[in-house]
N, C-alpha and C positions, 0 to 999 in steps of 0.2 A: 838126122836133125838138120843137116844141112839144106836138104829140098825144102823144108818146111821154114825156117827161117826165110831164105831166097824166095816161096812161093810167096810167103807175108811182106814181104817187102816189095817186092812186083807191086801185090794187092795196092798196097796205099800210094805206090806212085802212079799206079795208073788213074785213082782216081775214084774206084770203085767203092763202093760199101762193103765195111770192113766191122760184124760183128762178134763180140766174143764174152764170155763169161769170167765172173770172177769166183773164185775156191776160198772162204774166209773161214765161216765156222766148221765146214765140212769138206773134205775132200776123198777120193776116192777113188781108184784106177779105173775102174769101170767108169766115171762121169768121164773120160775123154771118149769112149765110143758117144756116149748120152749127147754130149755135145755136138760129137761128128754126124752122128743123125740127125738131131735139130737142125741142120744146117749153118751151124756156128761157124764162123773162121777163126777160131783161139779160142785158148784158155788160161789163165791167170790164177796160181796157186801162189796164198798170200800166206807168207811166212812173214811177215812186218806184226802180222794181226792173229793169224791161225795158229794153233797149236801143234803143228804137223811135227813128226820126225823125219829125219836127213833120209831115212829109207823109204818112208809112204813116198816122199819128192821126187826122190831120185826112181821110185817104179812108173809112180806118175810119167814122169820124162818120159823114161825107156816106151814105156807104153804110147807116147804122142811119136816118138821116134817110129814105131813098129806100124802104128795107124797112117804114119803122114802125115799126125796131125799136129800144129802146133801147140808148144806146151810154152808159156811165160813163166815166168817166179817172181813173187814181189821182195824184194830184200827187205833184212831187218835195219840196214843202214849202209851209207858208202864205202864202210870202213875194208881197209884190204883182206883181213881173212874172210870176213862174209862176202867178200864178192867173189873170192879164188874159194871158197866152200862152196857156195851156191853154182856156183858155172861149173864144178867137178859132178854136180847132181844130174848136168845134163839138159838144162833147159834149151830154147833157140833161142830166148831172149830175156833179161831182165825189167822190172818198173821197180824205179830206185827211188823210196819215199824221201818229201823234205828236201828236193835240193835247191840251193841258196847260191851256190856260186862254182863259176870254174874249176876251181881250185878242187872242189867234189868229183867233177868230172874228170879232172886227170889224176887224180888216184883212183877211181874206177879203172882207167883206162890204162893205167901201171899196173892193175890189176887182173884185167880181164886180156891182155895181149902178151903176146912172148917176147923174147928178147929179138933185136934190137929195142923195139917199139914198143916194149912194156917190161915186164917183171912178173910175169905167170907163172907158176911151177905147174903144170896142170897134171892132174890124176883122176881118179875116179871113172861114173861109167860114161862120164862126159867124153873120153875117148874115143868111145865107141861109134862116133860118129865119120872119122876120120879112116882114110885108105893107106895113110900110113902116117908119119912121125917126122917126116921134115920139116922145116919151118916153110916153104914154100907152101908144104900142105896143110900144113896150122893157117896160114894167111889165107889162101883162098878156098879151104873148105872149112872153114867156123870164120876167122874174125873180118873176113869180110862182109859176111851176111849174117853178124849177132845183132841182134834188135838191142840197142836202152833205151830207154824212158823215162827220165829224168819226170817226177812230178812234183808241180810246181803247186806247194802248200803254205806259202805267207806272204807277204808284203815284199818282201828283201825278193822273194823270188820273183815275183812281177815286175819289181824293177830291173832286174838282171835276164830275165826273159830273153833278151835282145840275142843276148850273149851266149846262151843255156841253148837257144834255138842253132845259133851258128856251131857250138861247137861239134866240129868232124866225128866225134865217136854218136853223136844223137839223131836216133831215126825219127822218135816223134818228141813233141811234148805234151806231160798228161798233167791233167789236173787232179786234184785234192778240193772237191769242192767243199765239203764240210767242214776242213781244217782249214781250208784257207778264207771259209765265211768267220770261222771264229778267229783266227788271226786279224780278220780287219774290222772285229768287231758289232758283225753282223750275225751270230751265227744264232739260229740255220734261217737265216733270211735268204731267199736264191732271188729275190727281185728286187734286192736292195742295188739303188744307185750305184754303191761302191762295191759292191762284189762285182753288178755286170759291169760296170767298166775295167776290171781286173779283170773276167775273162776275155772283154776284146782286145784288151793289151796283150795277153798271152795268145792270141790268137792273132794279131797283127804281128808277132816279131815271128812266129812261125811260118806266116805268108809270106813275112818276106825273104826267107832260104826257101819254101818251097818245101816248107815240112806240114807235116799235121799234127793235130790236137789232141788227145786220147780222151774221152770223156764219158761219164755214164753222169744217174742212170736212168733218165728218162730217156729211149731211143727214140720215139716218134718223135717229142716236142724237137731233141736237138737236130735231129735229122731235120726237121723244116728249119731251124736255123742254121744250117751250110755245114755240119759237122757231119763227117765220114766216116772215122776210125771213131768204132764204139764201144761199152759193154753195159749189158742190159740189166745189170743188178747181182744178187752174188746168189749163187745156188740156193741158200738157204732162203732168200725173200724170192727168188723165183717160185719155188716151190710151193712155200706158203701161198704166194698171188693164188697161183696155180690151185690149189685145194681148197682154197676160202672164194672162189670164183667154183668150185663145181658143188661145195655146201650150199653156194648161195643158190644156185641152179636147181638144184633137187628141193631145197627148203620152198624158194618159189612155185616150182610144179605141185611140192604137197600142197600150199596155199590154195594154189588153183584149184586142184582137185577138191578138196577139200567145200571148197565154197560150190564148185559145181553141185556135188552131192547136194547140200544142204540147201538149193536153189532148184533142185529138181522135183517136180510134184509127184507126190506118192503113186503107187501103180492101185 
């Protein structure tokens, strides 16, 4: 999981388009090839929202590990045992719902690093990524290249943005648009005054360390507005798009045919 975390983080400093999927109502070791075929760059198994168990996760992982492909996990909160449980399942990176201030971030980071620099006990098949067991090799094959994502879902969080952006353990910031439209009172408004100017705040303290935004799930729309690190909606409304676009396509063609026949003169 090492290459894979390090690839994905290349990916967004260089600049590039950076797309991935989320895992909410459904997840499944098989959708990491599904993805790696689509041409996805990630995948985001949400345990904040999904009903998953510690083992469907943790095969997940193993199997992004064995593909090369990156696997994320959405935490159920900052709290220390969910973050030292979650990282033992083996993901290359976390999005940690609801953060509001530093102080979240360095219990994360007490959490997710070894001693000196943290308080990790680490186990599980999250090991498995590692060539051996020293702390030199803890440091540069996992905590130096573990992705977080702090996502920023309220008010408190937009105004601390600045802050959430600068701190050292944060590779991007992502948004919570629908929690954080209903936090400012707009919800599900996305073209209200006061939501977009919340996202260009969270998008201005990002530019200025030179971080990016995490943001779904419209890709085209955001794509023409300057956003690069993405994800295109969650398996389950993929899919749907997906088979209510080839009902509507055959429904269509019956129409047509249809009217053809009935518009053609008798022999």
């Amino acid at each position: 999981m090492l290459s894979t975390a390090k690839q994905l983080k290349e990916q967004l400093a260089s600049g590039r388009l950076v797309i991935g999927l989320m895992a909410t109502d459904h997840a499944w070791p098989f959708l990491v090839e599904i993805c790696q075929r689509a041409g996805l760059d990630y995948l985001v198994v949400d345990s904040e929202h999904g009903d998953f168990s510690d083992e469907l996760v943790s095969h997940i992982c193993q199997i992004g590990r064995l593909a090369n492909f990156p696997v994320l996990v959405r935490t159920i909160s900052c709290e220390t045992s969910v973050i030292r449980r979650t990282i033992d399942l083996g993901p290359c990176g976390i999005l940690l719902p609801c953060v509001e201030s530093t102080e979240q971030l360095d219990q994360v980071q007490q959490a997710a690093l070894m001693p000196p620099r943290g308080r990790r006990r680490p186990g599980g098949k999250g090991n498995y990524w590692l060539s051996n067991f020293q702390y030199e090799t803890w440091k540069a094959e996992f905590e130096d290249h573990f992705i977080v994502i702090p996502q920023i879902e309220s008010q408190i969080g937009v105004d601390n943005a600045p802050a959430l952006a600068a701190h050292p353990l944060v590779t991007a910031l992502g948004l919570g648009p629908y929690d954080l439209s209903a936090d400012l009172g707009c919800c599900w408004k996305p073209d209200s005054p006061e939501f977009l100017t919340a996202l260009d705040r969270v998008r201005a303290a990002a530019d200025a360390v030179d971080k990016k935004v995490w943001a779904g799930c419209d890709g085209p729309a955001l794509r023409a507005n300057g956003y690069t690190f993405l994800w295109v909606g969650t398996a389950t409304s993929v899919l749907t798009g997906a088979l209510s676009q080839i009902v509507h396509d055959i429904r269509q063609a019956d129409a047509t045919h249809s009217s053809n026949r009935q518009s053609s003169p008798p022999a």
